[in-house]
C-alpha positions in Angstrom: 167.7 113.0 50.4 165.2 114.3 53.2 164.5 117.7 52.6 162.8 120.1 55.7 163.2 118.3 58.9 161.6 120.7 60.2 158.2 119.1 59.3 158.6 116.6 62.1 159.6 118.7 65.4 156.2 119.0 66.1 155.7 115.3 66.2 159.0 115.0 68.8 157.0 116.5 71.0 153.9 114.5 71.9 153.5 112.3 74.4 153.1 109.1 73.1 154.4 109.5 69.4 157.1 107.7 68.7 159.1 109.5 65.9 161.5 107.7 63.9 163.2 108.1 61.1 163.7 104.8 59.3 163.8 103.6 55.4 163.8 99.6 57.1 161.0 97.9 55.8 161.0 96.0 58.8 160.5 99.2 60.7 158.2 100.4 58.2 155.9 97.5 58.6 155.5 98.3 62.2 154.6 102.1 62.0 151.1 103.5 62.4 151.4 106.1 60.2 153.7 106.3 57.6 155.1 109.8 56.3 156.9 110.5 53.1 158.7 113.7 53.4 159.9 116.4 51.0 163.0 115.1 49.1 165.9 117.2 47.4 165.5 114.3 44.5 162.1 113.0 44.1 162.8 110.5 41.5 166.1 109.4 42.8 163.9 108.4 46.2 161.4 106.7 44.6 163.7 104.9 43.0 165.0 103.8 45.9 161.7 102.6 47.3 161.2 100.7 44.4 164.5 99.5 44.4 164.6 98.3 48.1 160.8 96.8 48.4 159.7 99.9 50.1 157.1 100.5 48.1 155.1 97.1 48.7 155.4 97.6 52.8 154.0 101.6 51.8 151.0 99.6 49.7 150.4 97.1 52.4 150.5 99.4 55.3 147.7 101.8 53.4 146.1 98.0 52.8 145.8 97.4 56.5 144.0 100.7 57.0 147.3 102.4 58.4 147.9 106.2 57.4 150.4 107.3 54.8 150.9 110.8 54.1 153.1 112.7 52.1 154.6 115.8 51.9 156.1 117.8 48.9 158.2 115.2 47.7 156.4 112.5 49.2 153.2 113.8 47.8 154.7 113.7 44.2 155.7 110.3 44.8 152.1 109.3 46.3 151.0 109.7 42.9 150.5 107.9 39.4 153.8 108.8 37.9 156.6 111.6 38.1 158.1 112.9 34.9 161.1 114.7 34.3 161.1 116.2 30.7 163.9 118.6 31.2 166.2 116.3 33.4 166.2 118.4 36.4 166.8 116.1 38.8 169.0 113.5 36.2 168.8 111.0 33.6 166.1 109.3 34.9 162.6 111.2 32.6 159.9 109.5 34.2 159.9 106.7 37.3 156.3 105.2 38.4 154.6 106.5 41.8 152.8 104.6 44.5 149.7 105.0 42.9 148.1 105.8 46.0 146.8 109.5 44.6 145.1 110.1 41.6 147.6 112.6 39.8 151.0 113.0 38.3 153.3 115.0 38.4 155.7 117.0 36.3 158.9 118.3 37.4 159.6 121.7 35.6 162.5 124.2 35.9 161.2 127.0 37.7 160.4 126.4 41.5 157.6 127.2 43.7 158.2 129.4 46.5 155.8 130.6 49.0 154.4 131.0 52.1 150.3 131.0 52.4 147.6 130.7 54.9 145.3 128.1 54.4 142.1 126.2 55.7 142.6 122.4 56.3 139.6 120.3 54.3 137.2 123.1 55.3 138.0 123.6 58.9 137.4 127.3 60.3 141.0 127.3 61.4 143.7 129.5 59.7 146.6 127.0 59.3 149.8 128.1 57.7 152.4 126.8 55.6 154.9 127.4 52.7 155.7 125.7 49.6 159.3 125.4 48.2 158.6 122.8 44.9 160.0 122.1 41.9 156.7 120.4 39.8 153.3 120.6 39.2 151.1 118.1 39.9 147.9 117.2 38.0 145.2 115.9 39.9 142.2 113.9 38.3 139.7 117.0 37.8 136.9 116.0 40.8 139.7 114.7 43.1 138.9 116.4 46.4 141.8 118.9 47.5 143.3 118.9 50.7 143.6 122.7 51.6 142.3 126.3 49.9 143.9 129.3 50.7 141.7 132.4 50.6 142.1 133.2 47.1 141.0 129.9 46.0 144.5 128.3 45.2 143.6 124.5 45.9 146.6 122.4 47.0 146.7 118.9 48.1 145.0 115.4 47.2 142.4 114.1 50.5 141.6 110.5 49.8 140.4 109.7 53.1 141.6 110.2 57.0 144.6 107.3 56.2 145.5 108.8 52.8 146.7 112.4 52.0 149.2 114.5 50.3 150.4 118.2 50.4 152.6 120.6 48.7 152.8 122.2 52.1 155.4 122.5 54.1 154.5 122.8 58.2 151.3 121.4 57.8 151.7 119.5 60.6 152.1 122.8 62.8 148.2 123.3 62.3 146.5 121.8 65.2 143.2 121.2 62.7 146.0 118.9 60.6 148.0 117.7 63.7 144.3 116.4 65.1 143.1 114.6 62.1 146.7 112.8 61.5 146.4 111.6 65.1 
C-alpha cells in the first residue's frame, strides 16, 4: 500500500543506485540501504512484514551495519509500537514496530498536512518537504530529532548515519539528506 512514489525519483536517477522496489526477503537481504516508504495503511504493512519474515531481514540488515530509513509510514513502523484507538485504519488497535526508533506512535483522526522548510540534523542548507500523516508519534524525550524547521517544530528520530526516520515527504530531494543517505 506504497503511498508517494514520488520519494524515490530522485534515487532513479544516480548513477550507480540501483532502485528497486521489492518486499522479497531475498532481495531485501541483498540491498544496501533499505527504505520503508509512506503507506496508505501503516498497520496493515506492518503486518505484513511481520507476517512474511520481513521484519527479521529489516533487523539483520540494520545488524550488519546497513542503512534503513523510513519515511512517514515507514517511520511509524520504525518504532516501538503503532496504536490505533479509533480504528482508522481497521480492526487491528495496536500491531508491534521494528523497534528500531525509540517512539510510538498513535494514529488519530485528523491528518497532518503541510509543506515546510527545514534544516537537515543542523546543516546550513534549507531543505524542503511536506508532511501528509495521519498519527503522532512520541519520541523518548532526549531522542535526537532529525530536522527543525525555523520555528522550532522538530520532526524526525536520527539514530545514527544507518538508522533514521522522517515524517517528511521529499526529503530525499535535499542534497544535505541525499549526501548523508549515500
Amino acid at each position: 500500500r506504497m503511498s508517494n512514489f514520488t520519494d524515490f525519483n530522485v534515487l532513479q536517477r544516480i548513477e550507480g543506485v540501483n532502485l528497486y522496489f521489492s518486499a522479497d526477503a531475498a532481495q531485501l537481504q541483498r540491498a544496501d540501504v533499505i527504505i520503508l516508504p509512506g503507506s496508505k495503511n501503516t498497520i496493515g504493512d506492518l503486518m505484513f512484514l511481520h507476517e512474511n519474515q520481513l521484519v527479521d531481514v529489516i533487523l539483520q540488515a540494520r545488524r550488519q551495519g546497513r542503512s534503513v530509513v523510513g519515511i512517514c509510514g515507514g517511520y511509524q513502523m520504525m518504532g516501538r509500537m503503532v496504536h490505533d484507538p479509533h480504528g482508522v485504519e481497521g480492526d487491528v488497535t495496536q500491531c508491534p514496530g521494528l523497534g528500531l526508533l525509540p517512539m510510538d506512535t498513535t494514529l488519530e483522526k485528523e491528518k497532518t498536512t503541510r509543506q515546510t522548510e527545514f534544516r537537515f540534523r543542523g546543516s546550513e542548507a534549507v531543505c524542503r518537504g511536506y508532511e501528509i500523516h495521519m498519527g503522532i508519534s512520541r519520541i523518548d524525550p532526549f531522542q535526537e530529532s532529525l530536522t527543525m524547521t525555523p520555528d522550532g517544530h522538530r520532526d524526525g528520530v536520527w539514530m545514527d548515519e544507518r538508522c533514521w526516520g522522517s515524517y517528511m515527504h521529499g526529503i530525499l530531494d535535499n542534497a544535505a539528506v541525499l549526501q548523508s543517505l549515500l
